[in-house]
N, C-alpha and C positions, 0 to 999 in steps of 0.2 A: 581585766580589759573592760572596754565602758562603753557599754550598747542605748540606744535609744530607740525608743516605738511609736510607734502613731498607729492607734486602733481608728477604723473607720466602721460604723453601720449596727448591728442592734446587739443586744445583751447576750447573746450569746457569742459575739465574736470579742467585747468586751472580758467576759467569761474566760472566752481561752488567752487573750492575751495575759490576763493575772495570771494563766497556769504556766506561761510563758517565760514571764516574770521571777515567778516562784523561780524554776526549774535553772535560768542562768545565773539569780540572786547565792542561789546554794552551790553553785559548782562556782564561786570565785568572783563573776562578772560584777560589773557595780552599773546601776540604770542610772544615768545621768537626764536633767531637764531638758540642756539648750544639747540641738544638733552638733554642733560646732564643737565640741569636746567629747563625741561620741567616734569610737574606732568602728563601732558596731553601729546598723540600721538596720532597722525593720519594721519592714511595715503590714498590718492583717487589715485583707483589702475586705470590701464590699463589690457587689455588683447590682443589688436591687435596683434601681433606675436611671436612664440613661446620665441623667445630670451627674449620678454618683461615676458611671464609667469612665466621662470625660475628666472627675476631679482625680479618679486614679490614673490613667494615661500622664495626665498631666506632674503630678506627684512622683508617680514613678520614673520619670523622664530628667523632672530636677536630682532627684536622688542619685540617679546612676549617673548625674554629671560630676558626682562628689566624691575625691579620694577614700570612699570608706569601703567595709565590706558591706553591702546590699542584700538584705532577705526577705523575699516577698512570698506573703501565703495568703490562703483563705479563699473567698469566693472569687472575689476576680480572677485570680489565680485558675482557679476551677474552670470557668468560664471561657476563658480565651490564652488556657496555657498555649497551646499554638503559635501563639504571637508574641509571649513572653520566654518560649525558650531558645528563637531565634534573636529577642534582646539581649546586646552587648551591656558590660558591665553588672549584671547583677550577679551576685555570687550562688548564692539558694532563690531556687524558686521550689512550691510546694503548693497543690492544693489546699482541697480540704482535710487531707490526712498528713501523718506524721508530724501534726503540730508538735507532740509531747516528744518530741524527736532532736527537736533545734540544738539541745547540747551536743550529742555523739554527731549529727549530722556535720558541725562547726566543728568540731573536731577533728572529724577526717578531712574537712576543707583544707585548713590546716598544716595537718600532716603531708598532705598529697597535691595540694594545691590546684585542684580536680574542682569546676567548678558542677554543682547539684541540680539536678532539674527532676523531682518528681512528680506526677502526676497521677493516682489509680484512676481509672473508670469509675465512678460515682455509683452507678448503678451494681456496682460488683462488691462495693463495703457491704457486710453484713453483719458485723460484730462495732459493738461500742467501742470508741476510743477515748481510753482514761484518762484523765486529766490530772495531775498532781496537784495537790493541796499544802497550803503553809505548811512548815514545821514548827515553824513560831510566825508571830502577828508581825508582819512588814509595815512602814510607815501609819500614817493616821486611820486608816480605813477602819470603821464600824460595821461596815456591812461585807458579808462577804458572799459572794456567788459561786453555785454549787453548781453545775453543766449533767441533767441527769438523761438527757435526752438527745436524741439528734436526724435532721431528716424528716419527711413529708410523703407521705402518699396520698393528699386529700387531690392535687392537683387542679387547684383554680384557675379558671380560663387564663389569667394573667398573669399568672405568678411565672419566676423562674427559680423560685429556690429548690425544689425537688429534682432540678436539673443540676443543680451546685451540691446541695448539700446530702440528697440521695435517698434513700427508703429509710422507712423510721426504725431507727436503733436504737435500744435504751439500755441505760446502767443497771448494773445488778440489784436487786434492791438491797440486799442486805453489805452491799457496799457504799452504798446511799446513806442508808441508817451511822453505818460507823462514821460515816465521813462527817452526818451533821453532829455526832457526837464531838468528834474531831473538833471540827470549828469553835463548836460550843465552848468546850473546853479552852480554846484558846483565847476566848475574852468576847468573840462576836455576838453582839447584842441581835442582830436581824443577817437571816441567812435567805439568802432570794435564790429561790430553783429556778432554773431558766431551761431553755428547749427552744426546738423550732415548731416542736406542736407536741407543749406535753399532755394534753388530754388523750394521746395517740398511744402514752408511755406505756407499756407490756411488758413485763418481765417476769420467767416462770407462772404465768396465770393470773399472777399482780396485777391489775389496772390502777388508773393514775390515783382514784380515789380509794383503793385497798393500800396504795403505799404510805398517804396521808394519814390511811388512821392509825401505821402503825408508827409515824413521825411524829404522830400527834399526842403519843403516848411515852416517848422519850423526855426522862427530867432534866429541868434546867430553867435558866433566867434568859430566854432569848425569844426571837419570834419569828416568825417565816411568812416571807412575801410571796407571791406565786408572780412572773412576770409577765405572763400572760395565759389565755386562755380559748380556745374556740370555745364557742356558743353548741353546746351538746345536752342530753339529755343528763349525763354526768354530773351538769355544774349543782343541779338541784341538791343533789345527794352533798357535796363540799360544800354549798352554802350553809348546810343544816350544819356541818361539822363544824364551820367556822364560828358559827352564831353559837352553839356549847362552850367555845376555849378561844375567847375573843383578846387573850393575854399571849395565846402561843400566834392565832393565826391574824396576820394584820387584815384591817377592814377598807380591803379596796380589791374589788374585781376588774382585772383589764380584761375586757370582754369585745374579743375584735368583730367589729361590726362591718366596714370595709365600704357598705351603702346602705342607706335608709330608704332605697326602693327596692321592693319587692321586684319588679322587672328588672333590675339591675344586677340582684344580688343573682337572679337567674341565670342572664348569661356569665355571669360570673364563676357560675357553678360552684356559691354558697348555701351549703346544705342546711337553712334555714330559711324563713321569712319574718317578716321585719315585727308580725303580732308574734310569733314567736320568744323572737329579741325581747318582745315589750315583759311579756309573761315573767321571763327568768329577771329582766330589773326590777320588777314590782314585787316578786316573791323576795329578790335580796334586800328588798327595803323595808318590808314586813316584817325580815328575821333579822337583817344586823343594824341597829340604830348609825345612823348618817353613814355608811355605807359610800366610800367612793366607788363610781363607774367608771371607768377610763375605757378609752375603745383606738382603735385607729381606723383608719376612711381615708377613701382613694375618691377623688374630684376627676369630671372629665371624662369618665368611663366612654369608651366611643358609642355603646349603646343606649349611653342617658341622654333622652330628651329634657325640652326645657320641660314638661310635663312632669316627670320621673325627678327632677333638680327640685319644681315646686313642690311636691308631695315629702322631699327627703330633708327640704326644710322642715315643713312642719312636724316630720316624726323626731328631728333631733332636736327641734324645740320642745317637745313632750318629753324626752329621754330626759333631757338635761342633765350632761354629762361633768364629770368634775375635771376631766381634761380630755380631750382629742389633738390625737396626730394627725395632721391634715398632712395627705401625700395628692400630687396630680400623676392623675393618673400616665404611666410611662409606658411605650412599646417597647415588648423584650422577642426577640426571634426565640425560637422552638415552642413558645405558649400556643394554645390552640385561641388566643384572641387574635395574637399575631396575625394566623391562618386564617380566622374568619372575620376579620376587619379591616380590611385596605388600606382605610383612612383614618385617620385620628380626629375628633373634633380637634375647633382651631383656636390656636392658642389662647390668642382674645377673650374665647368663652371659657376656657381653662379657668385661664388665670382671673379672671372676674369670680366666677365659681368657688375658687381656691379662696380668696377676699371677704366674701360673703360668709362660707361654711367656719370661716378662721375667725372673722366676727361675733359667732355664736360662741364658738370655742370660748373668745377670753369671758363675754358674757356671763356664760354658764359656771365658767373656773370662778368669777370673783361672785358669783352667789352662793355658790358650794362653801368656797370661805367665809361667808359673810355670816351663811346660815349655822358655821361651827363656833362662832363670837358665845360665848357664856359656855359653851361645855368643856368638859375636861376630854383634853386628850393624852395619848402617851407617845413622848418625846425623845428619840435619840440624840443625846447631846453631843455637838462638837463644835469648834472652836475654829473660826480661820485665821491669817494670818494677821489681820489686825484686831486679834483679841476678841472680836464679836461671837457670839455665842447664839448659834445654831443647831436646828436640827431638823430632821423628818418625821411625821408624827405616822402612829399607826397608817391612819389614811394616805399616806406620802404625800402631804401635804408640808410644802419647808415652812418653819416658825425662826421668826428671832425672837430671842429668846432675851428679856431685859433683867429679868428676876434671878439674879447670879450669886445668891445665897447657895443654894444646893446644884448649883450646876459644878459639873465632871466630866471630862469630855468621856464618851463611850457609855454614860451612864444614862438609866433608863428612869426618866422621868414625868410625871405628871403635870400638869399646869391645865387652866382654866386661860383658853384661847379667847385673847381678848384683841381688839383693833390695832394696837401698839405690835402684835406679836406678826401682824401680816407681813410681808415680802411686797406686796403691790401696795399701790394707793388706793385705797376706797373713796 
């Protein structure tokens, strides 16, 4: 039977749909491209900001107008089951749990013709949910994503994912270790751990940086991304790691900064300040030569004045970051900004805000590549469909790739970054 998916929203919900994937791929199913030849749909929703809720409303609304079977999970899902188990037409609905479920679940659909509506209480998970892993390498992918964490107790003024995705649980580690074994084994060049806050990770006494050094001590020919990271006393101890075995661990820190005002990050309730911030980028620049930064940052905060906008210019012009996600800032009910801020700055300023800080972004991104023109870096090769030869380099930075003597796709190579190999125009 022939299912098709649509992931929406960040690396972790990516994460579980490959587990997803895996799991129908081995019991029979086949993933097809276009909808229209799919018996099967599913979709793993988002709910981070309201633009995203209206683009799922809407999504889910074409979908169940479609003779298929309908399977919606994930954070929306979380969020406003409510509303979605009183929706006609969809066949499964599911939170944030029993993703690794979707076969046996469709199976008694099935059999019994019983349409599914699960939901737990978020705050009542307490044990990790395992994700299944290739048995062998599916399609092109070089990179593959490991899910070793899940959930938030940091609880930012704004945030609503500790209300979706629940208290932090982490994977076993010593199931962590076989599984990047696993991977490795099966040909994957760069394995990316992903989480909702893995600097949180805990398991048996393990912190995030006791699991690193014993993944960092596993042989093989591959290397490991981190996909993000809060800004903690921690990171210091991983930078030194990474700068030892700069072959196993790639050289880029996403270091979520979220605001470059001190006043901002406050009512924010980010357990840093922005000299802070500054400290751990100047130490990572110290220890691992060209070093990407990446960060992500929320425009619009309703507590940023233009004061707090001018002062946050000038610290991410000092940061000078090699990419930023620019989000505006969104209103979520149950956050305690919700609670303590009535009104939203207005759109106008938003979105001018949004403009400016996006400006710096490309700015910064095409000096960071400019400044890597003569060095070597190391290259995942692959290939798209019209022959061209690309790849991601240690620092995730995409290369084309013109010098197609020793190129392979999945193969892990060197080259000396010159102007020709950029992706933008200089």
């Amino acid at each position: 039977m022939k299912f098709w998916i649509k992931t929406l929203g960040c690396k972790v919900n990516f994460c579980e749909s490959k587990s997803i994937i895996n799991d129908l791929n081995t019991n029979g199913y086949r993933q097809v491209k276009a909808i229209k030849n799919a018996k099967i749909i599913i979709l793993n929703t988002c709910t981070i900001t309201k633009n995203t809720d209206a683009k799922m409303r809407n999504l889910i609304a074409r979908v169940s107008k479609k003779k298929k079977i309908v399977i919606v999970v994930g954070c929306y899902c979380q969020n406003y089951f409510h509303c979605l188990k009183k929706q006609g037409n969809l066949h499964i609905v599911l939170g944030n749990s029993n993703k690794n479920k979707i076969v046996p679940l469709l199976q008694y659909y099935f059999k019994n013709n019983r349409i599914i509506r699960k939901c737990s209480p978020i705050n009542k998970l307490t044990k990790f949910e395992s994700l299944s892993l290739p048995s062998r390498k599916f399609g092109e992918n070089t990179r593959a994503f490991l899910k070793i964490q899940d959930g938030c107790n940091q609880k930012c003024s704004y945030c609503i994912i500790p209300y979706v995705r629940g208290k932090t649980r982490s994977k076993n580690y010593y199931i962590v270790l076989k599984e990047i074994r696993q991977l490795a084994t099966l040909g994957y060049k760069e394995i990316v751990l992903t989480g909702i806050n893995l600097t949180s990770y805990n398991d048996q006494q393990l912190n995030f940086y006791d699991l690193l050094l014993k993944i960092d001590k596993i042989p093989g020919n591959f290397r490991i991304r981190i996909s993000s990271l809060e800004p903690t006393p921690m990171i210091y101890k991983i930078i030194d790691l990474f700068a030892d075995n700069q072959r196993r661990w790639c050289k880029q820190l996403h270091l979520c900064l979220q605001s470059a005002s001190n006043h901002v990050l406050k009512t924010m309730n980010r357990p840093y300040t922005i000299e802070q911030y500054f400290a751990l980028v100047n130490y990572a620049r110290k220890k691992i030569k060209n070093v990407a930064i990446t960060t992500d940052y929320i425009v619009g905060f309703p507590s940023e004045t233009q004061n707090d906008f001018k002062q946050a210019i000038v610290n991410l012009k000092k940061i000078k970051f090699a990419n930023i996600n620019v989000f505006c800032y969104s209103r979520r009910k149950k956050t305690l900004t919700d609670r303590e801020y009535k009104k939203d700055l207005a759109h106008e300023i938003i979105a001018k805000r949004w403009q400016i800080i996006n400006q710096i972004k490309l700015k910064c991104a095409l000096a960071y590549k400019k400044k890597l023109i003569g060095q070597k870096i190391e290259v995942i090769v692959q290939k798209n469909k019209n022959n061209v030869y690309y790849g991601y380099s240690s620092e995730y930075v995409k290369v084309l790739i013109k010098e197609k003597e020793n190129c392979r796709r999945n193969k892990l190579v060197n080259i000396i970054y010159k102007k020709h190999n950029l992706t933008e125009q200089i």
